[in-house]
N, C-alpha and C positions, 0 to 999 in steps of 0.2 A: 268088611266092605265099607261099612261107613264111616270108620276110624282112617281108612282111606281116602274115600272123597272128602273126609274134612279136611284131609290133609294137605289136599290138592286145591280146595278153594283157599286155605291160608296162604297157600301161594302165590295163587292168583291176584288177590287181593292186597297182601304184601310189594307184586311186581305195579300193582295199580298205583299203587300206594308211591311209590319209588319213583315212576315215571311222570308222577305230577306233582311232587317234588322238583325233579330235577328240569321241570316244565317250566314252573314257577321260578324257579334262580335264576333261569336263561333268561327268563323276559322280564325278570330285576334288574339281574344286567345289563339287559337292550335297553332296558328306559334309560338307567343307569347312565349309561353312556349317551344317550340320548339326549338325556335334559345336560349333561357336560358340555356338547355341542351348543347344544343352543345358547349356556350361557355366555360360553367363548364369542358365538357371533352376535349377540346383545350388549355382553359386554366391549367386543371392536365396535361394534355400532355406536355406542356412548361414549366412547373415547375418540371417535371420528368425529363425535357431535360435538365433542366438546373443545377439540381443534379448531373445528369449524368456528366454531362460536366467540375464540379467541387469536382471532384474523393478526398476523405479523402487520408492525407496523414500517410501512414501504416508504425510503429511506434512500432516494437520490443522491449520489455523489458524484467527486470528480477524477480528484486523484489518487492515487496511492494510499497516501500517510492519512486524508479524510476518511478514505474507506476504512480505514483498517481501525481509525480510534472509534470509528461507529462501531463496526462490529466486535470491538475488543469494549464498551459499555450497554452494548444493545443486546450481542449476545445471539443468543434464540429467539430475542421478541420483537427483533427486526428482517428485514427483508432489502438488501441493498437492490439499487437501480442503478448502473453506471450509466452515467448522462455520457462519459467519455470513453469511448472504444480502445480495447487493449490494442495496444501498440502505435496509439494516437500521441503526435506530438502537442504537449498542450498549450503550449504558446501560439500552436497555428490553428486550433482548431474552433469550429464556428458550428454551432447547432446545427444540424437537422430537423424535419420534422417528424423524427419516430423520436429524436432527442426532447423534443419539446413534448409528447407526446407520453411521456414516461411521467416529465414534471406535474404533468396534467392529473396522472395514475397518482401520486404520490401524495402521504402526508406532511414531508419533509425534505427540503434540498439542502442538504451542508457544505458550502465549499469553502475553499481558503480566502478570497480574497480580490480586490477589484484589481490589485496590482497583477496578479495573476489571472483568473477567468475575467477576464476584459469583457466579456460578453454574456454574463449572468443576469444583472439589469434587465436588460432588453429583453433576455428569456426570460424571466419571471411575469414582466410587464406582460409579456405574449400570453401569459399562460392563462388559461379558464377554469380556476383554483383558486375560490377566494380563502380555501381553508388550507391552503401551503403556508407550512410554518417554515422558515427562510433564516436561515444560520451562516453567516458572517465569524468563519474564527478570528480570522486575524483580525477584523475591527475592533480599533483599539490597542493595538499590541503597536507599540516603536517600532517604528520600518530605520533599518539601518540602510544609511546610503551605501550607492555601489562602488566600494572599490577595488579595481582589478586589480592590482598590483601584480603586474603582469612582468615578471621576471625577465622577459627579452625586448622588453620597450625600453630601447634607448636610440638617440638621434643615430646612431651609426646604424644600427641595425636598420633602420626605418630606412633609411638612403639606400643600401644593400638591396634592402625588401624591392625596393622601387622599380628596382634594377630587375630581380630578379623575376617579377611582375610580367614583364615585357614578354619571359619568354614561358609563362610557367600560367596566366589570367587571362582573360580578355573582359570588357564589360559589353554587357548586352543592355539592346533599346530599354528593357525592362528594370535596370538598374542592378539588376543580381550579378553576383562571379559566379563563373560557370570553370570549369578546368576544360581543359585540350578537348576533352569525346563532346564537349556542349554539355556537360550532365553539370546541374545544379550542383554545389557548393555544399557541404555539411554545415550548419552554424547553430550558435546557440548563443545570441545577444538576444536577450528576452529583459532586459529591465526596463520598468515602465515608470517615467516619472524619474528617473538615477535613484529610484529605491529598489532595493533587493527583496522580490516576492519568497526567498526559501522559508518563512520565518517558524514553519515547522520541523525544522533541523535543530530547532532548541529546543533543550527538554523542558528546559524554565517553560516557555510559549506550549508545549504539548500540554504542559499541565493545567496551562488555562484554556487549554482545545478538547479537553476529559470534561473540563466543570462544565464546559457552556456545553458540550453535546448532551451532557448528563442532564441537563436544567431542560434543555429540549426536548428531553425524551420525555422527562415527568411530565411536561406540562401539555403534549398531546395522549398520555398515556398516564394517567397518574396514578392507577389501580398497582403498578405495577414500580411504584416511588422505591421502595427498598430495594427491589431489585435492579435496579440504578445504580442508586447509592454505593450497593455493596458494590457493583461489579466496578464503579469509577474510582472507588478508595482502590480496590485491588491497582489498579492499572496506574493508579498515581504512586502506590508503595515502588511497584517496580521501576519507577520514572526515577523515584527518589534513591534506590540504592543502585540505580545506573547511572545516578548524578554526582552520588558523595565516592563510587569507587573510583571516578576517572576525574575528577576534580583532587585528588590526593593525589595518584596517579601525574597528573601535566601540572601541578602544583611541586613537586620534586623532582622533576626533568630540568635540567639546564636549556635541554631543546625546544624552542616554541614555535619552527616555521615547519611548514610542510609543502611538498607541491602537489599542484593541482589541476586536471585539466579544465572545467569550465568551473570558476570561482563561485559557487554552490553553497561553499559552507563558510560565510560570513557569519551568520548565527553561531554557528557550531564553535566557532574559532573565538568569538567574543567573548561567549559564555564562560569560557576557557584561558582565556589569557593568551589566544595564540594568533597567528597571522599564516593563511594562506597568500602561496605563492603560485599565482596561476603561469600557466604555460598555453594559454587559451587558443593564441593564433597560430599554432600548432595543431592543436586537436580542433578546431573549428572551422579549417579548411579543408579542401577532397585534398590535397599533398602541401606539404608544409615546406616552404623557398629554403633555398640552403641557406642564405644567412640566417633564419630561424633556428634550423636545426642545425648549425656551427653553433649561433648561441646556446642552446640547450645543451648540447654535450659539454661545450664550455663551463657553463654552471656546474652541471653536476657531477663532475667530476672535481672543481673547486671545492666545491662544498659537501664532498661525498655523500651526492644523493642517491639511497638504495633503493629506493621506489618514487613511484610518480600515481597516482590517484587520478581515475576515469571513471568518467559514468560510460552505462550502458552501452551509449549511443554512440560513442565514439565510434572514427573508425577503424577496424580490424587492420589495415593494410598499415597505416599510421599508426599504431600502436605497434605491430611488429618491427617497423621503423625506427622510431623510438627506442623501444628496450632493445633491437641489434645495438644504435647509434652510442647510445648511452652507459649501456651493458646495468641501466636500470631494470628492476623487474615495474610491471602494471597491474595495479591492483583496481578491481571493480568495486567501485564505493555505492551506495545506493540511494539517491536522490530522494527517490521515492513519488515522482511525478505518474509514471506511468501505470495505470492500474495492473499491469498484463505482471509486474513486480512480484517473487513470489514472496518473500519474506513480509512477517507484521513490523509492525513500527516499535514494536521493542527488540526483537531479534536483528532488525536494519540497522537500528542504532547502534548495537552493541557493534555488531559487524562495523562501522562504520569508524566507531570510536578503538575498538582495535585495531582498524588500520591507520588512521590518525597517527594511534600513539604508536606506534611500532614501525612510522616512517618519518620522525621528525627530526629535521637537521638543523 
């Protein structure tokens, strides 16, 4: 009998035994898991903190090709402000005050240039920031005068045009051409001074538009010098092996013109050895007079021209026009004015300079 109940309490005590074991592992585990949690959200806590703590530096711009070389040096440790609304034309456009208002937020406003933002002066003067650091690319860069060499200018054509004026224009009290419906005119005469604002369609000028944004960024942010540094060298190597392939490239072409609808790429062309031939008062008006477009098919067929180079803006009905009349194809080149642009200013280029070279007659 008691060789029995001893047997029964080893039991017992065996089962006690087991059950606060396996008591204690569960609630190793619960903490376990417990303290895992917590350090997962101590540790996001800290790295929120430490976000916070190293605020982007806000970074005003205007167009396209600005935007893009800031973010293609700044990176992560900037924070763009479009001063100019996508799909804004920038030769007509004139602040706001949520525009000024941004400049106001900012540590830096980069834009191209007086020939171009006509109206940055004024806005900066407006602005209640005495610590806006203010970047002028193009000052200092040779402004190339404007010439259109505009393929359908000649005295015959003009008399024609004149002609054809009568039944195809009217002018209005306010000075503008308007077409038949009364609708405004397309245009794109924007030089100011007869100097040409594109001067970031040269790579030579991008590369001094890398150093000075790079110099700017150190000197509001300087904690962060090498990471400048590196990201400007990168962006200048790719400038430099987009320079030396198409510079050999249009250097053993016999072909050095090209046409063009609003003459854009005098940079591009200089750089290069080569001469745009614009076609401007064609794509710059709502329907282009038939002696314009007799001249144009005229040309290009003389001189077997297989394409014809458009920016964005052009218009759609006028370009179908064209490549019917012509039996030209239309290729979209990219200026790179308008922020709403999707490509960066090294993929634009490339685009650009292959259409260049693979349309020259």
């Amino acid at each position: 009998m008691k060789k029995i109940l001893l047997a029964v309490l080893s039991v017992i005590v065996l089962l006690v035994l087991f059950v606060v074991c396996a008591y204690t592992m569960k609630w190793t585990k619960i903490t376990n898991i417990t303290d895992g949690i917590k350090d997962q959200i101590i540790g996001k806590k800290e790295e929120k903190k430490k976000e916070t703590s190293e605020e982007k530096i806000k970074v005003a711009t205007t167009i396209k090709a600005v935007e893009s070389l800031v973010k293609a040096v700044g990176k992560d440790k900037v924070e763009i402000e479009k001063i100019v609304p996508d799909g804004t034309e920038i030769h007509e456009f004139e602040p706001k005050a949520q525009d000024i208002l941004k400049l106001s937020n900012a540590k830096m406003f980069v834009y191209n240039g007086d020939e171009l933002e006509t109206w940055a002066d004024k806005a900066v003067e407006s602005v209640k920031n005495k610590n806006l650091k203010v970047v002028e690319l193009a000052k200092d860069i040779e402004k190339l005068d404007v010439k259109e060499n505009d393929i359908l200018d000649n005295d015959k054509d003009k008399k024609d045009e004149k002609h054809d004026e009568k039944d195809h224009d009217h002018e209005h009290k306010d000075g503008e051409k308007h077409d038949d419906n009364g609708e405004k005119k397309e245009g794109h005469h924007h030089h100011h001074d007869g100097k040409d604002p594109h001067t970031w369609l040269s790579l030579k000028n991008a590369k001094k538009y890398v150093e000075k944004i790079k110099e700017s960024l150190i000197e509001v942010d300087s904690k962060n010098k090498e990471f400048y540094e590196k990201n400007a060298k990168q962006v200048t190597e790719e400038i430099d092996k987009l320079y030396n392939e198409y510079s050999g490239k249009f250097a053993k072409s016999n072909k050095k013109n090209f046409v063009i609808g609003h003459p854009a790429f005098a940079y591009l062309a200089n750089e290069f050895g080569l001469k745009q031939l614009s076609v401007e008062d064609v794509f710059g008006e709502g329907t282009p007079t038939i002696a314009k477009m007799k001249a144009l098919v005229e040309y290009c067929k003389k001189n077997n021209v297989k394409g014809i180079l458009v920016e964005s803006t052009a218009n759609k009905d006028v370009i179908n026009t064209v490549s019917r009349e012509t039996g030209a194809k239309i290729h979209q080149v990219y200026v790179m004015e308008d922020p709403a642009e999707s490509l960066e200013y090294i993929e634009a280029m490339k685009k650009n300079l292959e259409l260049v070279y693979g349309n020259l007659n």
